[in-house]
C-alpha positions in Angstrom: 6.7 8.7 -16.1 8.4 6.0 -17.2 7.6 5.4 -20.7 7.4 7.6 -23.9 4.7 9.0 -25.9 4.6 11.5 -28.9 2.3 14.2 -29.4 -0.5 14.6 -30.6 -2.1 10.9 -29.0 -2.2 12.1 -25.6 -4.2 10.3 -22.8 -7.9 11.2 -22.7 -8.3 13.8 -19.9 -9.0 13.4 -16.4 -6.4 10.9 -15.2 -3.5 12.8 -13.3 -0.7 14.8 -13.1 2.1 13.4 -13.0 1.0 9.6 -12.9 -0.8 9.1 -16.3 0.1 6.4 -18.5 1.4 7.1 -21.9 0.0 6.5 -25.1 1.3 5.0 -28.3 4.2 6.5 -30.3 3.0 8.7 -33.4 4.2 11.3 -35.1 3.9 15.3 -34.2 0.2 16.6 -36.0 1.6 19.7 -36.4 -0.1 22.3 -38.7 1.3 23.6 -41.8 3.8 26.6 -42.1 2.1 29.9 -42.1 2.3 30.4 -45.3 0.2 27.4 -46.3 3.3 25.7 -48.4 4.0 22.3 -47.8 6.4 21.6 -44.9 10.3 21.6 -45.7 11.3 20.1 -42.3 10.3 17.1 -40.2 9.9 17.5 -36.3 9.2 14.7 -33.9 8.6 15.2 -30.3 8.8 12.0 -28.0 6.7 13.3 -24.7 6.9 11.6 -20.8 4.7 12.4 -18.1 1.9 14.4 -18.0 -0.8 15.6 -19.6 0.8 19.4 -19.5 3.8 18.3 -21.0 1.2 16.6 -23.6 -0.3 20.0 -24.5 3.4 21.9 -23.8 4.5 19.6 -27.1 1.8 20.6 -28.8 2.3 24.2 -28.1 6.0 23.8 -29.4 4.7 22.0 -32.8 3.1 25.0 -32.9 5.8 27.6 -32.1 7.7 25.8 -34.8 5.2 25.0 -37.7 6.0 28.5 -39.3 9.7 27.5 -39.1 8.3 25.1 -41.5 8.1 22.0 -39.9 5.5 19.1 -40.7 4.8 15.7 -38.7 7.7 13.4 -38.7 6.7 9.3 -38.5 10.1 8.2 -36.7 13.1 10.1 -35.1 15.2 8.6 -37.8 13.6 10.7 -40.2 13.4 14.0 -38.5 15.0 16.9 -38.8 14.5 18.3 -35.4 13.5 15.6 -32.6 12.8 17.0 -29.1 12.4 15.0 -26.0 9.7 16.6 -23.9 11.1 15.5 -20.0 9.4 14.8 -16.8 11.4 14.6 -13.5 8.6 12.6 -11.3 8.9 9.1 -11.8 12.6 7.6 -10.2 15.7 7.7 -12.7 13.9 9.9 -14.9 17.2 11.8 -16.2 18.6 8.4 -16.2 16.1 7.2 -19.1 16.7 10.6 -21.0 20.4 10.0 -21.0 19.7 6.3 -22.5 17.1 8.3 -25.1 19.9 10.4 -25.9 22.4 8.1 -27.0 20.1 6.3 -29.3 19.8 9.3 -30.7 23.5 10.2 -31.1 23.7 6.9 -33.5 20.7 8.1 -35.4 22.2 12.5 -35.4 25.9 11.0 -36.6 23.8 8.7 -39.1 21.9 11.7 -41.1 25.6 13.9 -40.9 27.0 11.0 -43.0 24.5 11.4 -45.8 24.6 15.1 -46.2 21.4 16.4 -43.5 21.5 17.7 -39.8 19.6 16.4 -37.1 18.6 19.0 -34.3 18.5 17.8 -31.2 16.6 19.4 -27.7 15.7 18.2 -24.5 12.8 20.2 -23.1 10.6 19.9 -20.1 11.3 19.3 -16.3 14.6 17.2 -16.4 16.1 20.4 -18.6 15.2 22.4 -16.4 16.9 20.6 -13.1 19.8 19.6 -14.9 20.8 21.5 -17.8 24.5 21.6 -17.8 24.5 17.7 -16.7 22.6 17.4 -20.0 25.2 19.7 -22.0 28.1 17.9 -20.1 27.2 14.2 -20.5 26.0 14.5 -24.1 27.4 17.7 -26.0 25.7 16.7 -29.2 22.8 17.9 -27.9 21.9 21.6 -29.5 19.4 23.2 -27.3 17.7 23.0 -24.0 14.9 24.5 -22.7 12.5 24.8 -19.7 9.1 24.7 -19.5 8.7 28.3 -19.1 10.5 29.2 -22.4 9.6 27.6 -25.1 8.0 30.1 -26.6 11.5 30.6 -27.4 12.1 27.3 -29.4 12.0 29.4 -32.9 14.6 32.0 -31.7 16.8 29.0 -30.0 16.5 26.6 -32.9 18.1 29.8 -35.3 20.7 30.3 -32.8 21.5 26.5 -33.3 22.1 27.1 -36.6 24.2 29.9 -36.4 26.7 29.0 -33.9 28.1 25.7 -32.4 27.7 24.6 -29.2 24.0 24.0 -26.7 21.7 26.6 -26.6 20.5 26.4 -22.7 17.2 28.7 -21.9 15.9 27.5 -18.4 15.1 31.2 -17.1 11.8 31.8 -15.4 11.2 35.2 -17.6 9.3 37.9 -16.7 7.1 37.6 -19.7 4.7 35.3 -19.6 5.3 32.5 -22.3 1.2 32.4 -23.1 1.1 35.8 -24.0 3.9 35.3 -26.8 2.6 31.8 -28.2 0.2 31.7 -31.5 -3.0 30.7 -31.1 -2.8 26.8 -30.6 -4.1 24.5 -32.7 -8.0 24.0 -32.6 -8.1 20.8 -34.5 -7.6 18.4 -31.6 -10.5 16.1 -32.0 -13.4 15.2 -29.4 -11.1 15.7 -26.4 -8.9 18.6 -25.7 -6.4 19.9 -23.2 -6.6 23.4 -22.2 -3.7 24.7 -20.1 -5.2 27.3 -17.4 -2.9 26.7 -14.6 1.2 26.8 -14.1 3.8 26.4 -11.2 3.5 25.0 -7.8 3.6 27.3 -4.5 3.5 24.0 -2.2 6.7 22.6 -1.6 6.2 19.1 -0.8 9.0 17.5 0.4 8.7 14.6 -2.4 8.2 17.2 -5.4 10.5 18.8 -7.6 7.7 20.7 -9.3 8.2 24.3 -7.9 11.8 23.9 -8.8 11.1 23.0 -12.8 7.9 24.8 -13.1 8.1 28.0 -11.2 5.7 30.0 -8.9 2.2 29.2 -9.3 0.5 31.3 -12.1 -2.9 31.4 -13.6 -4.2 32.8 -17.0 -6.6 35.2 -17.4 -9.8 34.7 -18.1 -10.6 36.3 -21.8 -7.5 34.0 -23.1 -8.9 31.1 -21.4 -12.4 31.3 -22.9 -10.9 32.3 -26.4 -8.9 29.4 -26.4 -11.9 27.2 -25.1 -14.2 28.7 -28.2 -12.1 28.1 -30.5 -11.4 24.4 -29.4 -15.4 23.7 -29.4 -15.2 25.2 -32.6 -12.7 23.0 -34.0 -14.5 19.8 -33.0 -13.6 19.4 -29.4 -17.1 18.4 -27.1 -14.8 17.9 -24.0 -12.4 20.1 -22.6 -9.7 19.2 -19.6 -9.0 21.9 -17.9 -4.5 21.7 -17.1 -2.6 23.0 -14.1 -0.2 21.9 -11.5 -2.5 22.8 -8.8 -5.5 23.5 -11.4 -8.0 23.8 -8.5 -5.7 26.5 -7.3 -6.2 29.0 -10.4 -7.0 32.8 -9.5 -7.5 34.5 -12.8 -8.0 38.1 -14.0 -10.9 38.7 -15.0 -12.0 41.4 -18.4 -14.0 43.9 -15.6 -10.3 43.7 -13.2 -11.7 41.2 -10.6 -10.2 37.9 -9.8 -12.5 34.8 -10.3 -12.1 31.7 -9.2 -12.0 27.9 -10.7 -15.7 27.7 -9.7 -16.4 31.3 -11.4 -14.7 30.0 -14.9 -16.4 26.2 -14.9 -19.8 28.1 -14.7 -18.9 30.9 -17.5 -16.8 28.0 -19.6 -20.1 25.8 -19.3 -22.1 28.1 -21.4 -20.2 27.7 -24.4 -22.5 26.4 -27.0 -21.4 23.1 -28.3 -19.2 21.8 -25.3 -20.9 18.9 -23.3 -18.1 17.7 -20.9 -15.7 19.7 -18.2 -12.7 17.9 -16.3 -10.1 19.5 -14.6 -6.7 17.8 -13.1 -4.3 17.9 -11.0 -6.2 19.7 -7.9 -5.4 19.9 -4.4 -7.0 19.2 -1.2 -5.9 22.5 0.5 -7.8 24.2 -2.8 -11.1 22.5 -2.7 -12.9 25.3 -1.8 -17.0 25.4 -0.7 -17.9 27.0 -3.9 -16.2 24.2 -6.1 -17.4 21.7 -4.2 -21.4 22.7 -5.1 -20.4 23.4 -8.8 -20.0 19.7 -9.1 -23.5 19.4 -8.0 -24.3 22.4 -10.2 -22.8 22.1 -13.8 -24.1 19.3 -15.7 -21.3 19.6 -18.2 -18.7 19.3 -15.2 -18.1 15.2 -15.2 -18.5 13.2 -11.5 -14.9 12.1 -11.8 -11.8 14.1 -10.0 -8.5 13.2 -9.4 -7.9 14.4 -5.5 -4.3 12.8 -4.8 -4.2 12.6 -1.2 -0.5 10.6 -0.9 -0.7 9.3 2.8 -3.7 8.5 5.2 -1.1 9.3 8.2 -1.0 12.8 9.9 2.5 12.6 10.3 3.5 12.1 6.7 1.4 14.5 5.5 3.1 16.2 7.8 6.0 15.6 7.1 5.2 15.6 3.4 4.3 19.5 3.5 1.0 18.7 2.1 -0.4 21.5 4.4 -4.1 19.1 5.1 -5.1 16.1 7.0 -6.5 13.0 6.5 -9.7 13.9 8.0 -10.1 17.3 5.6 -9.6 14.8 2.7 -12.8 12.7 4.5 -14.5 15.6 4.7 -14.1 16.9 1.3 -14.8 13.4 0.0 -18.4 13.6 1.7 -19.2 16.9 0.7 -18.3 15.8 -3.4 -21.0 12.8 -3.2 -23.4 14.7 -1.1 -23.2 17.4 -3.8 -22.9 14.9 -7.4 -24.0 11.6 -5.7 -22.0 9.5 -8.5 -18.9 11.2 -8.0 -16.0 9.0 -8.6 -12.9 10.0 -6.9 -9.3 9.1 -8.2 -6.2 9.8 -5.9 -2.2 9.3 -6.1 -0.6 7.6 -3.1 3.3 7.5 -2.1 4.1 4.8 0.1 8.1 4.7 2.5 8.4 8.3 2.8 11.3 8.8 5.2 10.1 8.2 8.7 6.8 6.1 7.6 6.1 3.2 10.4 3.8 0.2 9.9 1.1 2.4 11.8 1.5 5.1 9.2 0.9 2.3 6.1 -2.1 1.3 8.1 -3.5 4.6 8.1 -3.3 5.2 4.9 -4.5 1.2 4.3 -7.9 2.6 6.5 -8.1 5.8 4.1 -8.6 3.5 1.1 -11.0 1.5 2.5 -13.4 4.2 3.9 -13.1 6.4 1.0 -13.3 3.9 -1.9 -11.4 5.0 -5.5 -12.2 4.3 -8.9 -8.9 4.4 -9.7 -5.7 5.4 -8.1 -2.0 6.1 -8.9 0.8 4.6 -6.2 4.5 4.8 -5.7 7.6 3.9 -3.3 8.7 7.2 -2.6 12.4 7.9 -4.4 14.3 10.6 -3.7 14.6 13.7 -6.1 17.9 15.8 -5.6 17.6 19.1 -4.2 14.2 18.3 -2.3 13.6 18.4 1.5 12.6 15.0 1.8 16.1 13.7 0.0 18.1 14.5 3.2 15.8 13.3 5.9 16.8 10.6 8.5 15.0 7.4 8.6 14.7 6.1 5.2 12.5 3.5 4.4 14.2 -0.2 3.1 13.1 -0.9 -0.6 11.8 -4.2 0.7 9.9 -2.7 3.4 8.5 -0.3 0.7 7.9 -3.3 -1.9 6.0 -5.1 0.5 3.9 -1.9 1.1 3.2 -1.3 -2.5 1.8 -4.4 -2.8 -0.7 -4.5 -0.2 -2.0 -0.9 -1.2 -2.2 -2.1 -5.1 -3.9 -5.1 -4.6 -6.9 -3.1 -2.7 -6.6 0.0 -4.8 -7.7 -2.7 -7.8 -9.9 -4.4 -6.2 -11.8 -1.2 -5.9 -11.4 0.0 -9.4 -12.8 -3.5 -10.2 -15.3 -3.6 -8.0 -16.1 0.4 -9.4 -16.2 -1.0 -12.8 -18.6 -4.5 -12.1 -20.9 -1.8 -10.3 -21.4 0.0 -13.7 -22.6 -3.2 -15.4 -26.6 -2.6 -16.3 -26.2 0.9 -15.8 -27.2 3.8 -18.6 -25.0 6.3 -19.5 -23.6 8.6 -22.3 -20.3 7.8 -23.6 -18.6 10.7 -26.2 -16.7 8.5 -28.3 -13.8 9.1 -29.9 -12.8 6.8 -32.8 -12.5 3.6 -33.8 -11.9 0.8 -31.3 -9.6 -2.4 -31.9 -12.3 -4.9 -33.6 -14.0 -4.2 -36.6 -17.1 -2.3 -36.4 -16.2 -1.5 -32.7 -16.2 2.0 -31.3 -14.3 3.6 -28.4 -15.1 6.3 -26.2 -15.1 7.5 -22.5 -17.6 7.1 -19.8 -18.5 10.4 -17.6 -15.7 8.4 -15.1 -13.3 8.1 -17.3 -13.3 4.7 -18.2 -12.3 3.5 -21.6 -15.6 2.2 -23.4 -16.4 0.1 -26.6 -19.1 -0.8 -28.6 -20.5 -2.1 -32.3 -21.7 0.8 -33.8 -21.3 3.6 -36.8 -17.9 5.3 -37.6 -20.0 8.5 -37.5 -20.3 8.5 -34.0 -16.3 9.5 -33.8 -17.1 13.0 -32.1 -20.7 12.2 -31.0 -22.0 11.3 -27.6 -24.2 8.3 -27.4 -26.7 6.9 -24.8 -25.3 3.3 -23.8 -26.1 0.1 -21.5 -22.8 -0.8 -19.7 -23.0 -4.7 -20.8 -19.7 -6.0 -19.0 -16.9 -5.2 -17.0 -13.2 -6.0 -18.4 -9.7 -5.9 -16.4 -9.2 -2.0 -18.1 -12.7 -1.4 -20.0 -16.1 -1.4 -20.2 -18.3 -3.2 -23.2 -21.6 -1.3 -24.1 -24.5 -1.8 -26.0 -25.4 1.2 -28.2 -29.0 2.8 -27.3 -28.9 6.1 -28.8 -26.9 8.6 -30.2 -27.8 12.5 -29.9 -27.8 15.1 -32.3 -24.7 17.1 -32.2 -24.9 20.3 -30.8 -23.6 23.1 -33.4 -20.3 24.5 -33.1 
């Protein structure tokens, strides 16, 4: 992902890993140190990609609130700033290393009047290139993969104690989940509940199994604990997280293994929780069984991101992706036979090595049978280190341009055709604060879309029955009908 976000104001769940777009810059909500004192320190965590790296910065607020760290406004005033990384999007280390010398300014800055800045880089880029990151800018104090930072409090002391980078980019035997506090429940209308780790795939494009490890699901007691205490906290929507979320075999508290079907069912009686999503799945995971729960669950909402990347046999093929266009057909059919008013969002990757015209066209033919309401494209780059980086028959960046913006301009005439469609219809819409007008209202449609109307500030948190009243480039306007009665927590 190319631009920045800090935690907490993360995306609203349900658009896709890695190819979300980032929200505004705020500071770190992190709670107060466990002793209930007011904080001594300031953190801020600037946050790229996706919506796991969204709830890993949360999860390191966390880690480091008994540390004593409160919410920091700007880097400038922190006292520990940590740049949450994602190695998807092209020159992603490249942007870091720009991040990084802004920062060096602002670290020498505070050691001229008298107070430290420390300074880590976290996420995926740490984890593929760690010693580039201690090399190129040494004033850098720690760095730390994904899988490790429930180590951040240990790491951050070491800091302290001795000079030079702390690197942690293991894959450790313990798992990080199991060693973490309890994460914050307060997360508002909407949160993000990481189920799902790792990538056993290997596409050729991805670097994903080499920053996030083997695939690894939770178990199910933590899962649900965590998703109680979230609906207790305020949240009516939950997201479920994962790499290949669709993928997710936990442990069970009687020893068996459920599936992702098993847990939306048991997750869906939780008193209080109206809404289920779950992102980023796989094609090769859509089983039967998870295919009739969206038909089943009334709390499970009729939009999923499926990314399918090509709509030519060869390059999925030659991607790895391990399925075929027609399976994603197939699966497409059987989701609207089973919800009929299932949305479907999908991520496409146009001049992989050895893509012809004919291959484009195929995946031209995909869009137009399947139809999106809303999808995420890209000219393939190449990642170091992954199979696709040394293959013959590399695709010009004109060639690729030219691509792009054929498959753009029908993937948004779709979305906009999707979002016209809506206009008349009746829905329910869980807002979730205050929109940009005064008196106006924003919220989320059960398809994602962003959502506004004139109504209350009381329905921040609340569902409301609406009349879609007109279509806009990247929302919807609504006309307020009814609002339910909250369920209790």
């Amino acid at each position: 992902m190319t631009s920045a976000a800090s935690f907490p104001a993360a995306p609203l769940p349900g658009a896709p890993l890695p190819a979300q777009a980032a929200s505004p810059e705020t500071a770190v909500d992190s709670q107060a140190p466990a002793d209930g004192s007011t904080p001594r320190k300031k953190l801020f965590i600037r946050t790229w990609g996706c919506q796991m790296n969204v709830y890993d910065s949360g999860r390191m607020a966390d880690v480091l609130a008994p540390l004593g760290y409160g919410p920091a406004e700007t880097p400038e005033e922190a006292d520990m700033v940590i740049l949450n990384t994602c190695h998807i999007r092209e020159k992603a280390s490249e942007k870091v290393f720009s991040d990084l010398g802004r920062l060096r300014q602002m670290k020498e800055a505070r050691a001229e009047a008298g107070q430290k800045m420390v300074l880590a880089v976290a996420g995926c880029v740490a984890q593929a290139e760690g010693k580039e990151i201690t090399s190129r800018a040494p004033w850098v104090d720690i760095v730390l993969g994904p899988q490790t930072y429930h180590r951040l409090p240990e790491m951050v002391a070491r800091a302290a104690r001795a000079a030079g980078a702390q690197i942690d980019t293991d894959f450790p035997v313990e798992q990080k989940f199991d060693l973490l506090p309890q994460p914050r429940a307060e997360q508002g209308p909407i949160a993000f509940l990481t189920i799902q780790e790792g990538c056993d795939k290997f596409c050729s494009f991805c670097v994903v199994p080499y920053t996030r490890g083997a695939e690894f699901s939770r178990p199910v007691a933590a899962i649900v604990a965590e998703a109680k205490r979230l609906v207790a906290g305020g949240a009516r929507e939950i997201a479920l997280l994962g790499q290949n979320v669709n993928a997710w075999h936990g442990e069970a508290p009687d020893g068996t293994t459920w599936n992702l079907s098993r847990l939306l069912y048991e997750l869906a009686e939780i008193e209080g929780l109206e809404r289920l999503r779950y992102t980023t799945s796989h094609p090769r995971d859509m089983d039967d069984a998870l295919i009739q729960a969206h038909g089943r669950i009334p709390q499970l909402m009729p939009f999923l991101h499926l990314p399918v990347q090509s709509g030519s046999d060869k390059v999925l093929a030659a991607m790895n992706r391990g399925h075929t266009a027609e399976l994603f057909y197939r699966i497409a059919d059987q989701l609207r036979e089973a919800r009929p008013d299932m949305a479907l969002s999908s991520d496409f990757i146009v001049g992989h090595p050895g893509e012809s015209a004919a291959d484009h066209a195929a995946t031209m033919a995909l869009v137009e049978k399947v139809g999106f309401a809303l999808a995420y494209s890209f000219k393939y780059s190449a990642r170091p280190g992954t199979p696709a980086a040394g293959q013959p028959f590399q695709v010009a960046e004109a060639e690729k341009d030219a691509r792009l913006q054929e498959l753009q301009a029908l993937l948004r005439q779709q979305q906009d055709e999707f979002n016209r469609a809506c206009v008349g219809r009746e829905c329910d819409i869980l807002f979730t604060g205050p929109g940009r007008h005064p008196g106006q209202m924003a919220g989320r449609s059960p398809w994602l879309q962003p959502v506004h109307a004139l109504g209350p500030a009381t329905l921040a948190g609340r569902s409301a029955r609406v009349k879609i009243a007109a279509a806009h480039p990247n929302s919807l306007s609504a006309i307020l009908l009814d609002v339910k009665e909250l369920a209790p927590a």
